[in-house]
LOFI-126325 format. One line per 3 residues: their letters; for each residue x, y, z of C-alpha. Coordinates in Angstrom, 1 decimal, decimal comma. Layout:
BEGIN
A> X Y Z ~ ... $
//
This chain:
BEGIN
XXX> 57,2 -38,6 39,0 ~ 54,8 -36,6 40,0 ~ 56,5 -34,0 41,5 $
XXX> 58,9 -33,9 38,7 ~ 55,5 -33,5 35,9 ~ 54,3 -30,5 38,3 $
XXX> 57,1 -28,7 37,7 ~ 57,4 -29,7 34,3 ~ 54,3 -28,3 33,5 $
XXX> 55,4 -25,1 35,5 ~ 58,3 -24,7 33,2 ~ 57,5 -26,2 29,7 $
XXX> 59,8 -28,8 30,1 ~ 60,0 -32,6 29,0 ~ 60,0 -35,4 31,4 $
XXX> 62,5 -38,3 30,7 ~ 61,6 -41,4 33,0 ~ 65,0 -43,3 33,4 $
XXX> 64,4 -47,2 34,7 ~ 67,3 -49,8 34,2 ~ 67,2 -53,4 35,2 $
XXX> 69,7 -56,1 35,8 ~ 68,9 -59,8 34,9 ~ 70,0 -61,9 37,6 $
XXX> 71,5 -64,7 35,4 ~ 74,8 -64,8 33,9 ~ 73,3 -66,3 30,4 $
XXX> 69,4 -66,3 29,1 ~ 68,0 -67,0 26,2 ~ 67,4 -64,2 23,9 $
XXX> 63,1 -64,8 24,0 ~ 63,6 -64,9 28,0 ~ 65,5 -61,6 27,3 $
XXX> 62,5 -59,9 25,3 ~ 59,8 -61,0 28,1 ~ 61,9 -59,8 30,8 $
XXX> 62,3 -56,4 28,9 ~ 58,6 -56,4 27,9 ~ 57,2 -57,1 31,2 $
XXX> 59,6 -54,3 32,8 ~ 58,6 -51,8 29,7 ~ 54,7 -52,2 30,9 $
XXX> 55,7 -51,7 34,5 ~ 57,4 -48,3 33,2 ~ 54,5 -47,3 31,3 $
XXX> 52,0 -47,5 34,0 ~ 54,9 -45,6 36,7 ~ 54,9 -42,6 34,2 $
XXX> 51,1 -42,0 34,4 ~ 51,6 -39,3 37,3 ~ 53,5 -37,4 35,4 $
XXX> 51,0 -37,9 32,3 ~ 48,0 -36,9 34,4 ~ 50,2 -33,2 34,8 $
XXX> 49,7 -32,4 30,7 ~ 53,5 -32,7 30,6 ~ 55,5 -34,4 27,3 $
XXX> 56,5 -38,1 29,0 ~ 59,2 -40,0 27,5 ~ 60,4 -43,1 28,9 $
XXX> 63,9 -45,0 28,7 ~ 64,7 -48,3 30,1 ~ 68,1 -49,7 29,5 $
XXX> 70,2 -52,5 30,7 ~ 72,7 -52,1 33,4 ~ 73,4 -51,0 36,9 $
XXX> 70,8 -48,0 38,2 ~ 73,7 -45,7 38,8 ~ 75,6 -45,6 35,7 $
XXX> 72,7 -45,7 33,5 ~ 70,6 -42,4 35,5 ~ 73,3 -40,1 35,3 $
XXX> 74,4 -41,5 31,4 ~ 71,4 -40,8 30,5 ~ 71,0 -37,7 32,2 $
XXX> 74,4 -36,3 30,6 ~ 73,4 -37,4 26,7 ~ 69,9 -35,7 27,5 $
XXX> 71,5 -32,1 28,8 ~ 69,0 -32,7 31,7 ~ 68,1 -29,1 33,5 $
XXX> 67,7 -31,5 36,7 ~ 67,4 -34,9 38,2 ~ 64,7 -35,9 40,1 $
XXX> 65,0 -39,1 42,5 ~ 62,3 -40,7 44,9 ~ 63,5 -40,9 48,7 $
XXX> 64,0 -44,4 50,7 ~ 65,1 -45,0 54,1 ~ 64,0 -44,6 57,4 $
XXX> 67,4 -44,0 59,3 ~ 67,7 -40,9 61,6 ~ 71,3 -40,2 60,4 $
XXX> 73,9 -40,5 57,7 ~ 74,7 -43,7 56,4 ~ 73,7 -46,1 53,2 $
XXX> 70,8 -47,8 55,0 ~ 69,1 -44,0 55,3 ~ 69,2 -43,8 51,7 $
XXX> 69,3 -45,2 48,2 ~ 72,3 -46,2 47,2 ~ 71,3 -44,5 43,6 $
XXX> 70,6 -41,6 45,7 ~ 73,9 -41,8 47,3 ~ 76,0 -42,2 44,3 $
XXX> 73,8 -39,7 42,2 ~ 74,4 -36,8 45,2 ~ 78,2 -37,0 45,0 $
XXX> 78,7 -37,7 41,1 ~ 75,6 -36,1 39,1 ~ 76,9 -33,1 37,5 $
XXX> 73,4 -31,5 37,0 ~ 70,9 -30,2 39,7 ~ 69,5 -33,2 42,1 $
XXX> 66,2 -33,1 43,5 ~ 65,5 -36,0 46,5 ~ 61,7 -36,2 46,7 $
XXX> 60,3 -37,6 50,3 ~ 57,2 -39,8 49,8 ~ 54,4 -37,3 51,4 $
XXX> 54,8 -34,4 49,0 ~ 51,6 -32,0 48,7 ~ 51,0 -29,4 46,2 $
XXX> 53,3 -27,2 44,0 ~ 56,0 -25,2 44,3 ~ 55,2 -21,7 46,6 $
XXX> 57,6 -21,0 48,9 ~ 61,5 -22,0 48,4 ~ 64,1 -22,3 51,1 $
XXX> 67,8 -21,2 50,1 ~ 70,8 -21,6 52,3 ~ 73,7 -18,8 51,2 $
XXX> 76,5 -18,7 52,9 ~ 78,5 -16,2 50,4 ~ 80,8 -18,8 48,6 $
XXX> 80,7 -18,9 44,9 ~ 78,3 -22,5 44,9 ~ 76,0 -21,0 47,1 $
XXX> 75,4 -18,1 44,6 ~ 75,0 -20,5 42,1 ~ 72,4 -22,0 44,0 $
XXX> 71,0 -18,4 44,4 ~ 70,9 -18,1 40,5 ~ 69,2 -21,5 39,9 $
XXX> 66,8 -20,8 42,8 ~ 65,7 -17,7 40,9 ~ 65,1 -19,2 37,8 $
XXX> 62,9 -21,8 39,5 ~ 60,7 -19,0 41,1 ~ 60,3 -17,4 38,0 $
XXX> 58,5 -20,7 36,8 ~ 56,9 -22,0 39,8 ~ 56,0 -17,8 40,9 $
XXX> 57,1 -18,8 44,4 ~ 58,4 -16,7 47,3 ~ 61,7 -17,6 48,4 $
XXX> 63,0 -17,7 51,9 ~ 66,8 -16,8 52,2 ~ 68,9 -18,4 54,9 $
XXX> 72,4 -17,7 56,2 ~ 73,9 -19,3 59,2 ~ 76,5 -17,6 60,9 $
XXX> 78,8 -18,1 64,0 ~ 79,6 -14,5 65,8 ~ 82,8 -16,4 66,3 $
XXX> 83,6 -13,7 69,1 ~ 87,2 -15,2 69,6 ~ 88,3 -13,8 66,5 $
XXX> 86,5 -10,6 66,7 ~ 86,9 -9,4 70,1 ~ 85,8 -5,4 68,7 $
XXX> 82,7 -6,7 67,0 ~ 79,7 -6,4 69,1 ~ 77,1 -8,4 68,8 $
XXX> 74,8 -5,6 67,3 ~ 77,5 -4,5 64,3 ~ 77,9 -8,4 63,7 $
XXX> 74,3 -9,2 63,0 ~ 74,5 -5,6 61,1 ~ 77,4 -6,7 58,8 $
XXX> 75,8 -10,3 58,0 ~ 72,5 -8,9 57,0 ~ 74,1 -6,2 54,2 $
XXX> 76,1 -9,2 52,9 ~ 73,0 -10,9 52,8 ~ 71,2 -8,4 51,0 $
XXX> 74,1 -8,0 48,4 ~ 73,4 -12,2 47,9 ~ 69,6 -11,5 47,5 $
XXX> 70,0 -9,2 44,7 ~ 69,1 -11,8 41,7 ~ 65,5 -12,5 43,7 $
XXX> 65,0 -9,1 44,3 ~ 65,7 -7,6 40,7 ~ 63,3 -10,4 39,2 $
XXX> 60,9 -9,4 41,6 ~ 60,7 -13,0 43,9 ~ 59,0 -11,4 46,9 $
XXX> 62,1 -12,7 49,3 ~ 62,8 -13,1 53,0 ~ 65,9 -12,7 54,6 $
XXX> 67,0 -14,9 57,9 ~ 70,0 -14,8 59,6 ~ 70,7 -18,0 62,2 $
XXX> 73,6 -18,0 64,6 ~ 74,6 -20,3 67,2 ~ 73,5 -23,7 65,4 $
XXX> 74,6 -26,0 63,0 ~ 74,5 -25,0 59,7 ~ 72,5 -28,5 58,8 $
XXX> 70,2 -28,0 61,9 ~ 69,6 -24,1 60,9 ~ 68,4 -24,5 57,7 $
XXX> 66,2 -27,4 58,0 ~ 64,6 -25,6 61,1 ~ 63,6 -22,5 59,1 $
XXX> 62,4 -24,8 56,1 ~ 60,3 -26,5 58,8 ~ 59,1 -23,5 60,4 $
XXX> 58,3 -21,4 57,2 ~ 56,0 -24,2 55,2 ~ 58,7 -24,5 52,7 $
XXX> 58,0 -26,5 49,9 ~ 61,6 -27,2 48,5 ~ 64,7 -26,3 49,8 $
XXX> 67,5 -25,3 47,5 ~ 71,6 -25,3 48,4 ~ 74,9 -25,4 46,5 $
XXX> 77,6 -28,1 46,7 ~ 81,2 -28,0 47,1 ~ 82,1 -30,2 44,2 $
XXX> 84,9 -32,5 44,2 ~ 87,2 -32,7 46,8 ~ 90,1 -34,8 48,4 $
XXX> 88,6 -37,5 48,4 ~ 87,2 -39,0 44,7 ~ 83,4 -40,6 45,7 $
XXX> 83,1 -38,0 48,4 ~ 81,8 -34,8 46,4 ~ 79,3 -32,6 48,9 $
XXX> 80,5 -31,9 52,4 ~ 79,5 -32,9 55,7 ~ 76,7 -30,1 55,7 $
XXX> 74,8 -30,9 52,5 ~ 75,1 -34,8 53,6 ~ 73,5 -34,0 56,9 $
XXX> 70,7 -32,0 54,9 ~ 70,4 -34,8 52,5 ~ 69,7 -37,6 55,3 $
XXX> 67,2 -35,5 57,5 ~ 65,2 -33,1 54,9 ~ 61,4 -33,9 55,3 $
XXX> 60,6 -31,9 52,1 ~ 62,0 -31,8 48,9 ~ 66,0 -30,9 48,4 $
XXX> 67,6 -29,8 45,3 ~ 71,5 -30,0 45,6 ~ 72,9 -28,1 42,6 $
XXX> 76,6 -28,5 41,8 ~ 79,4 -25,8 40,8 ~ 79,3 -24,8 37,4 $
XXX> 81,3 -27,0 35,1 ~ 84,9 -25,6 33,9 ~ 86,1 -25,4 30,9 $
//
């Protein structure tokens, strides 16, 4: 909540606090209803006062029903510009004991931009880390990530991971690789540079894609890091691939997955 008024305030933007609850009996009586909906409608009011204390329009929403269904329901009827969870799990790898199972389902079926917020976040929004890798949802990423530094006036911190891959490029030295990479990158950058983000450019090789990009986010103070998904795949509850997952599990600062663009 609080992270989400910040950059509310930032951007002009409304809050919309989304709670749900379940009631654990198959049958109660319509006054046991109202208390249990009153008592759980005062615990929501205090919860927003973070976001309050930011200056930032507050509106909350508690409905019946399971967590999942009702977060990203609500999040579709209110055109949401981004959805903003709260981190849980202690876990040092994938798996559903790491995370929220809200978080879970909300990374592989919210159609809008997610943003997983660990529990020790500090200050606003100054630096961003962006992984690119040149495919059209990492652009996307790109264009949202500019948008966001226009707000929050941030610097942004531009990260592609590449393999040399020197079996299938046996002409390529090492130099004219690194060479090649860094133009494309520079094409990528273009939306930063022309709104004037002040912008870094770093090239990783020789490491994970996952490991790369939460070393640089580490090593450079970011305060958020930003990358694209792959949408839906083969496979229908499995909609961002293995790297975003592994970023998802480990990332010690804020992550913003943002999906493909919607067709048509």
């Amino acid at each position: 909540m609080r992270w989400a008024g910040r950059l509310a305030a930032a951007a002009g933007a409304e809050v919309i606090a989304v709670n749900s609850y379940e009631i654990p009996m198959s049958e109660v009586r319509p006054e046991t209803h109202d208390r249990l909906f009153a008592e759980r409608e005062a615990v929501l009011a205090a919860w927003i006062g973070s976001a309050v204390d930011e200056g930032v329009s507050v509106r909350a929403v508690l409905k019946q029903g399971d967590p999942r269904d009702v977060l990203l329901r609500e999040a579709e009827n209110a055109d949401a510009g981004l959805v903003v969870l709260g981190r849980t799990g202690q876990s040092g790898g994938p798996g559903f004991l790491h995370l929220g199972s809200v978080v879970e389902h909300a990374a592989h079926h919210c159609r809008q931009p997610l943003a997983v917020i660990p529990s020790a976040v500090l200050g606003p929004i100054a630096r961003i880390v962006l992984g690119v890798d040149g495919s059209t949802e990492s652009l996307e990423a790109l264009n949202w990530c500019t948008e966001l530094a226009k707000v929050t006036k941030a610097s942004a911190a531009v990260v592609v991971v590449k393999d040399p891959d020197r079996a299938f490029r046996p002409r390529t030295t090492p130099e004219q690789w690194r060479h090649d990479v860094e133009c494309q990158l520079d094409e990528w950058v273009e939306p930063l540079v022309a709104a004037g983000i002040v912008t870094d450019r770093i090239l990783q090789s020789d490491t994970h894609p996952a490991d790369g990009l939460l070393g640089v986010a580490s090593a450079s103070d970011g305060d958020v890091l930003v990358i694209g998904t792959k949408g839906a795949g083969g496979i229908a509850d499995v909609r961002i691939g293995g790297v975003a997952m592994k970023v998802l599990h480990k990332a010690s600062l804020p992550l913003v997955l943002v999906p493909p663009r919607p067709t048509e």
